[in-house]
C-alpha positions as CSV (number, residue, x, y, z in Angstrom):
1,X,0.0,0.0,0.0
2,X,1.3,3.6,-0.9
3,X,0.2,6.6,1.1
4,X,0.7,9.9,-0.9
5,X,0.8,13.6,0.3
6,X,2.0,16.9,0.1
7,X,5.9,16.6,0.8
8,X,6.1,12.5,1.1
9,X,5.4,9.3,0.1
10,X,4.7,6.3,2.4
11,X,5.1,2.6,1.5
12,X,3.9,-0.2,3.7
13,X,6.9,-1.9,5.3
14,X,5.3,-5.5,5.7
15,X,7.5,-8.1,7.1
16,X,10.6,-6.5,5.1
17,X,13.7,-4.7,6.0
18,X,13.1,-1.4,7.0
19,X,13.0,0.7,4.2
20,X,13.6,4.3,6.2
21,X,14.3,5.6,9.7
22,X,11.5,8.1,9.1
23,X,8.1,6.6,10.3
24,X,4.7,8.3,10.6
25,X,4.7,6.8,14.2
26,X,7.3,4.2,15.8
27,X,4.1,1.4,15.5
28,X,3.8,2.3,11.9
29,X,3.8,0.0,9.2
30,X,4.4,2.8,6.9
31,X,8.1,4.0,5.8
32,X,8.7,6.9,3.7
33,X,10.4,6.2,0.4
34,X,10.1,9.7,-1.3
35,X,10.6,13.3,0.0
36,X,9.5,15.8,-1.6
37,X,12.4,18.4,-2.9
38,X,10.3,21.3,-1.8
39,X,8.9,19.8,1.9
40,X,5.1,20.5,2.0
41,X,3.4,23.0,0.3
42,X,0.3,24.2,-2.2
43,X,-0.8,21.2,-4.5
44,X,1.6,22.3,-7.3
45,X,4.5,20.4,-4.9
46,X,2.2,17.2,-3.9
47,X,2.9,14.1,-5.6
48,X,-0.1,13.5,-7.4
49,X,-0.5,9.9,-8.3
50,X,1.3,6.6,-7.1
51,X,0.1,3.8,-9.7
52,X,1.1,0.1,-9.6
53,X,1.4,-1.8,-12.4
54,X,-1.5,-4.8,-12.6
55,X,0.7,-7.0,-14.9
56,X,3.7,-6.5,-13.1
57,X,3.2,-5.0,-9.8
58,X,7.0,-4.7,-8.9
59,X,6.4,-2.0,-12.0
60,X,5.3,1.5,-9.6
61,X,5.2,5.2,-11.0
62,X,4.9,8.2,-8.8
63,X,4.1,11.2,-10.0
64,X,4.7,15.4,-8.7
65,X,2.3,16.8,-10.7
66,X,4.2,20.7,-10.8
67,X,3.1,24.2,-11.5
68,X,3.8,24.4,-15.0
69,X,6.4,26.6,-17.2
70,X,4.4,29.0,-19.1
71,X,3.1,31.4,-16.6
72,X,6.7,31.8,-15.3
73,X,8.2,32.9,-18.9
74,X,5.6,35.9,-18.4
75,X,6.5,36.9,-15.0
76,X,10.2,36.7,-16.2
77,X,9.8,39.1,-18.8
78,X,7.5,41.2,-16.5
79,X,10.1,41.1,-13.6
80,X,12.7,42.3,-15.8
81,X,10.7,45.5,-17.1
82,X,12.9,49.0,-15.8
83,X,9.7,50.2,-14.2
84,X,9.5,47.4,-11.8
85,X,9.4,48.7,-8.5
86,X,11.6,46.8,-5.4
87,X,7.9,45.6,-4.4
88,X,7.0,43.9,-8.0
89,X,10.4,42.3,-8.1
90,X,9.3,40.9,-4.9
91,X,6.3,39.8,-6.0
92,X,7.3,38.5,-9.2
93,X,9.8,36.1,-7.4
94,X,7.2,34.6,-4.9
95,X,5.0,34.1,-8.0
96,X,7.8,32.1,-9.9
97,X,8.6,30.3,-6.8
98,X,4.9,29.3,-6.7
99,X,4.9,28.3,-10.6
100,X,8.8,26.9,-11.1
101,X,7.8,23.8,-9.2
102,X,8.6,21.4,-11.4
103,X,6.6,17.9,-12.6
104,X,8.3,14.6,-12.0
105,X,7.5,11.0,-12.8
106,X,9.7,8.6,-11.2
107,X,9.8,4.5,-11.8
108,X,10.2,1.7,-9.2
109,X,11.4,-1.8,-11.0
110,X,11.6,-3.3,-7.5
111,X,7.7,-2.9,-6.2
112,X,8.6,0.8,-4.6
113,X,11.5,0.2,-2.3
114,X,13.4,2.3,-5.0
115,X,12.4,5.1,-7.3
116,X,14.5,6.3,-10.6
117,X,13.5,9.7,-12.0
118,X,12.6,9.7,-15.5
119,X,14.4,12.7,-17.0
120,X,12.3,14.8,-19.3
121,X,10.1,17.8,-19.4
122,X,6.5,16.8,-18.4
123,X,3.1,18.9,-18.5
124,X,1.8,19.3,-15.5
125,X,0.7,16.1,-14.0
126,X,-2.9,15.4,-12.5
127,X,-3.1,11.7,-12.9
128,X,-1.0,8.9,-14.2
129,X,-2.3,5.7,-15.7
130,X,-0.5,2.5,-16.3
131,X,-2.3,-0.2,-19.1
132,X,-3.5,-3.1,-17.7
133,X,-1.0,-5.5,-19.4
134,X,1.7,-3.3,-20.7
135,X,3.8,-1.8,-17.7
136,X,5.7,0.5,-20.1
137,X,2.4,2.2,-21.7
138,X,1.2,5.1,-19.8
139,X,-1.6,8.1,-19.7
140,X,-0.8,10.9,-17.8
141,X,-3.7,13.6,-17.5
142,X,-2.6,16.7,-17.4
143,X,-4.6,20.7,-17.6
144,X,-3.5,20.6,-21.4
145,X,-4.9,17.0,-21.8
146,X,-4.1,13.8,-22.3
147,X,-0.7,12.3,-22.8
148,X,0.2,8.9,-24.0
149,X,4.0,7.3,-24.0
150,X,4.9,3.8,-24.7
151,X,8.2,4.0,-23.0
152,X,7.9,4.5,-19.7
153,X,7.1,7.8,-19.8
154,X,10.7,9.0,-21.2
155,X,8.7,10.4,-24.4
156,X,5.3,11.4,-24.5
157,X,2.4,12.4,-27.1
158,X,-0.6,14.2,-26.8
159,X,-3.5,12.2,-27.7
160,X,-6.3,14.8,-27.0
161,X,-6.3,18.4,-25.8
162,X,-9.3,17.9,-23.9
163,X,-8.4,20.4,-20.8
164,X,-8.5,19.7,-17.1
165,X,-8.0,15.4,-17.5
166,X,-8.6,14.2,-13.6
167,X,-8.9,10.5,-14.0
168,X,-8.5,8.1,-16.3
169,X,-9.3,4.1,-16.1
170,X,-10.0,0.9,-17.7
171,X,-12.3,-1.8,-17.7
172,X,-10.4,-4.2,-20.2
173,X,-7.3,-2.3,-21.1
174,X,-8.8,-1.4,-24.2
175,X,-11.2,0.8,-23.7
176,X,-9.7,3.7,-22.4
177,X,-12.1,6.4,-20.3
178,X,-10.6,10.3,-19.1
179,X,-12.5,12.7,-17.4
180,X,-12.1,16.1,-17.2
181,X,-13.5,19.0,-14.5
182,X,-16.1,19.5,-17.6
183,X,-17.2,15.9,-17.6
């Protein structure tokens, strides 16, 4: 069982070697086995999703689903205006410290004890999907839409700019169902 939140992510520790010093409680079953690079914080820092593989379920994918890039280019330019005042300066930095957060997707090959970050530049990440019988296949959700790699996330397409994806699931692995905050 994962547990995720804001600045960590819990794995149960059943029966194995203790995966972390840092327990929720000393009778805990649950161990952290990711930290958060930017402790706890709005939603744009929380990890997002934690999926297991159903074909392979040593296969794990967590996901920090990030404040996007684009409204950051814009403060930038903004910031860097000669009429800024010392006040908007200020204000432009908290707003790209806000909106720099950056989206991560991370795999586990050995059922979550590890994680390995998959390095690339991601949309922002609401949800992550993993096809029912092909661990490398994924669907990430994101506010631009939907995403699809075969890979193992390393390179992703968009498969429909449908905005706002929150969930997406599968009955058969076939049929493939997104929702959005529209419907």
């Amino acid at each position: 069982v994962f547990l995720n939140e804001s600045g960590y992510v819990w794995r149960t520790n059943t029966g194995e070697k203790l995966l972390s010093d840092r327990l929720i409680l000393e009778s805990s079953p649950l161990a952290m086995v990711m930290e958060s690079p930017y402790g706890f914080g709005p939603p744009d820092t929380s990890w997002s999703s934690v999926v297991i593989s159903l074909s392979d379920p040593n296969v794990v994918y967590v996901a920090m689903k990030g404040g996007g890039q684009d409204e950051s280019r814009t403060d930038r330019q903004e910031d860097s205006s000669k009429g800024s005042s010392a006040q908007d300066k200020l204000l432009n930095q908290l707003k790209r410290a806000q909106t720099d957060q950056k989206q991560a997707l991370f795999r586990s090959e050995d059922g979550g004890v590890s994680f390995k970050e998959i390095d690339d530049e991601f949309p922002v990440i609401n949800v992550l999907f993993v096809h029912p019988s092909e661990p490398n296949t994924i669907l990430v959700g994101s506010n631009d839409g939907l995403y699809r790699s075969t890979d193992s996330g390393r390179l992703l397409a968009q498969v429909s700019n449908q905005r706002d994806v929150v969930d997406i699931n599968s009955v058969d692995g076939g049929l493939l169902l997104a929702a959005t905050s529209a419907g």
